[in-house]
C-alpha positions in Angstrom: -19.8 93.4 108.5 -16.7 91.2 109.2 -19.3 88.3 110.1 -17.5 85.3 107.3 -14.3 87.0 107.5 -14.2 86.5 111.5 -15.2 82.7 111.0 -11.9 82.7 108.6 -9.6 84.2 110.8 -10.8 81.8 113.7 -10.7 78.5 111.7 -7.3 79.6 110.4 -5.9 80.6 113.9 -7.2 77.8 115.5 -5.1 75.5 113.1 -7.9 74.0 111.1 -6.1 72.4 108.1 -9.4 73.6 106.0 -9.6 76.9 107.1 -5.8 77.4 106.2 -5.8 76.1 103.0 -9.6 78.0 102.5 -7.3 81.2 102.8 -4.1 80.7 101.0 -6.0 78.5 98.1 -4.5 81.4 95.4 -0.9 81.8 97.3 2.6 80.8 96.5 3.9 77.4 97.6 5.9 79.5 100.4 3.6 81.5 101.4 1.4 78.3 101.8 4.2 76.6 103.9 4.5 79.3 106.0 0.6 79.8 106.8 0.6 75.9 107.9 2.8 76.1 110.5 -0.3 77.3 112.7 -1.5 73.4 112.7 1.2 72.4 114.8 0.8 75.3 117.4 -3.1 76.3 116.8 -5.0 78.7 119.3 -8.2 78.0 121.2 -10.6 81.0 119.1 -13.3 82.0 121.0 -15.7 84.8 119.9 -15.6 87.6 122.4 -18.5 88.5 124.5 -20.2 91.8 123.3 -17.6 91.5 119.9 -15.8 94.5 119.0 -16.9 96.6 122.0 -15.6 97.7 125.1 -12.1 96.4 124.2 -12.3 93.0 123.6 -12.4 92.7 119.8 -14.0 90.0 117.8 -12.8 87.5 118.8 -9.8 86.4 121.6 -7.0 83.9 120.4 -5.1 82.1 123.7 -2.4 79.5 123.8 -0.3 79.0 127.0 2.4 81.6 125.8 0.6 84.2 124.2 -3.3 85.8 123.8 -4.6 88.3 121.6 -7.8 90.5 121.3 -8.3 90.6 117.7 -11.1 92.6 116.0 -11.7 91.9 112.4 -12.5 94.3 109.4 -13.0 93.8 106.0 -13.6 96.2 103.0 -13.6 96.2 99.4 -11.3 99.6 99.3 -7.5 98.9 101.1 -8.7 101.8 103.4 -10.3 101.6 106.4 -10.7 105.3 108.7 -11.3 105.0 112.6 -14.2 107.5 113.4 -16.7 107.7 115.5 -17.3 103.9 117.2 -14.7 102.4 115.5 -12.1 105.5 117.0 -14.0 104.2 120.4 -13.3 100.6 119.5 -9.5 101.9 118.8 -9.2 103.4 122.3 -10.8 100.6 124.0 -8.8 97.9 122.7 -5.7 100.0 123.5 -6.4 100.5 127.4 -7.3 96.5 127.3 -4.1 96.3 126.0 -2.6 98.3 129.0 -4.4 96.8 131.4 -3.9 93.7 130.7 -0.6 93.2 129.4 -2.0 92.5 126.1 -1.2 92.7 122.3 -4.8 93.9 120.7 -4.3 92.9 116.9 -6.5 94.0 114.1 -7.0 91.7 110.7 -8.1 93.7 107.4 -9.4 91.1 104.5 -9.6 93.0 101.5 -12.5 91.5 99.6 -11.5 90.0 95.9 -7.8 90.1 96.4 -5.7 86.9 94.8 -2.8 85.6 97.3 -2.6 86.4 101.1 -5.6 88.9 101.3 -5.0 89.4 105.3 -3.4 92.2 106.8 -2.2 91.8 110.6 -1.8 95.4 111.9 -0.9 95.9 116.2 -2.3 98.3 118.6 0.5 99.9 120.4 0.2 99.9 123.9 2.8 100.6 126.5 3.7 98.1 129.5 4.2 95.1 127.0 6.7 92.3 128.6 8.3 88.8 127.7 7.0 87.1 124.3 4.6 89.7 123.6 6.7 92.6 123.7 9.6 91.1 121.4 6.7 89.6 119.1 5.3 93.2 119.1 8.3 95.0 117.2 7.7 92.6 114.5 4.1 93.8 113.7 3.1 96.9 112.2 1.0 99.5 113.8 -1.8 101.2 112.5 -0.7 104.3 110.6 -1.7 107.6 111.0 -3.6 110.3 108.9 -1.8 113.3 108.5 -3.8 114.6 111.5 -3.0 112.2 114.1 -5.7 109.4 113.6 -4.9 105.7 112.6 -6.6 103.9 110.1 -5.8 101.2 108.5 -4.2 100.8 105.1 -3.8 97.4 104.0 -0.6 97.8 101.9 1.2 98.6 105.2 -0.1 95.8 107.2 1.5 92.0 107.9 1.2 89.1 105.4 -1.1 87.0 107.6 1.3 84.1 106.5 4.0 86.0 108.1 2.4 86.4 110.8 1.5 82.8 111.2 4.9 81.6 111.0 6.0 84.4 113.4 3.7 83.4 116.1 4.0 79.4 115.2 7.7 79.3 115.9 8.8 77.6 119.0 12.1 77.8 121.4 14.8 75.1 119.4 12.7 75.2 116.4 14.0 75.6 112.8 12.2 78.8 111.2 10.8 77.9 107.8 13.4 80.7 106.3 16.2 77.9 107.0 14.5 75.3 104.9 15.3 74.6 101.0 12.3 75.7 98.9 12.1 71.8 97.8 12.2 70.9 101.8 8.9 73.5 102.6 6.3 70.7 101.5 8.2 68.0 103.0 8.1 69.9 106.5 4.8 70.6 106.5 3.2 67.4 105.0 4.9 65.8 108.5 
């Protein structure tokens, strides 16, 4: 049950300076830096009608230049395998995805992990354009098993504090890599 961790991600996404600091309370000072940028470009985070079926995910995360369908797992094992509903889940997200000109996301929290404990992971779909599609080579998909099937494994996924800054960034703005280590706090304090 993803339940708490979906209430997380949506404080977090939507730039709640609570809800970001909730999550990266055991991170490095960088890593911290990075995750904050979300305050200054937050997302309306709305729970999806029927969450996690019929393509829509858990929860939906717009702002004027970008919107994701996001569905939310969490394990104690860095292993997650797609069967049955969850394979459905999979396949629905993907033709919303199509259909829509979408980026469907899923975010793995691995339960009693120190640091950055979220994995960002994409679902490829074909048909992407503009922001999304350059913001989608960025992101990692879900791997696949030896037969065929993705799952996800957490080691492979995004640093959600990567991804934050990734998605925060903004046309003419300086990316947190160009600041000095002793500038990060300074930039994010203003």
């Amino acid at each position: 049950m993803a339940g708490p961790y979906e209430r997380e991600l949506r404080a977090v996404l939507a730039g709640e300076i609570n809800g970001v600091r909730a999550v990266t309370r055991s991170c490095s000072e960088i890593e911290r830096a990075k995750a904050m940028q979300i305050i200054q470009r937050p997302f309306l985070v709305v729970r999806a009608p029927g969450s996690g079926s019929e393509g829509t995910g858990d929860i939906l995360a717009l702002r004027g230049d970008m919107c994701f369908p996001i569905e939310v797992k969490s394990s104690k094992k860095d292993k997650i395998y797609l069967s049955g509903r969850t394979k459905d889940q999979y396949n629905a997200l993907k033709t919303t995805g199509e259909d829509c000109g979408l980026l469907p996301l899923y975010a793995f929290r691995l339960k009693g992990v120190r640091g950055d404990s979220w994995r960002i992971f994409k679902v490829n779909v074909d048909g992407l354009t503009g922001k999304l599609r350059h913001l989608s080579r960025s992101i990692p998909p879900l791997p696949l098993t030896a037969t065929g099937s993705q799952f996800l494994d957490w080691k492979e996924g995004m640093a959600l504090h990567r991804f934050l800054a990734l998605i925060s960034k903004s046309d003419g703005a300086r990316s947190i890599e160009s600041l000095p280590e002793s500038n990060l706090l300074d930039s994010i304090s203003n």
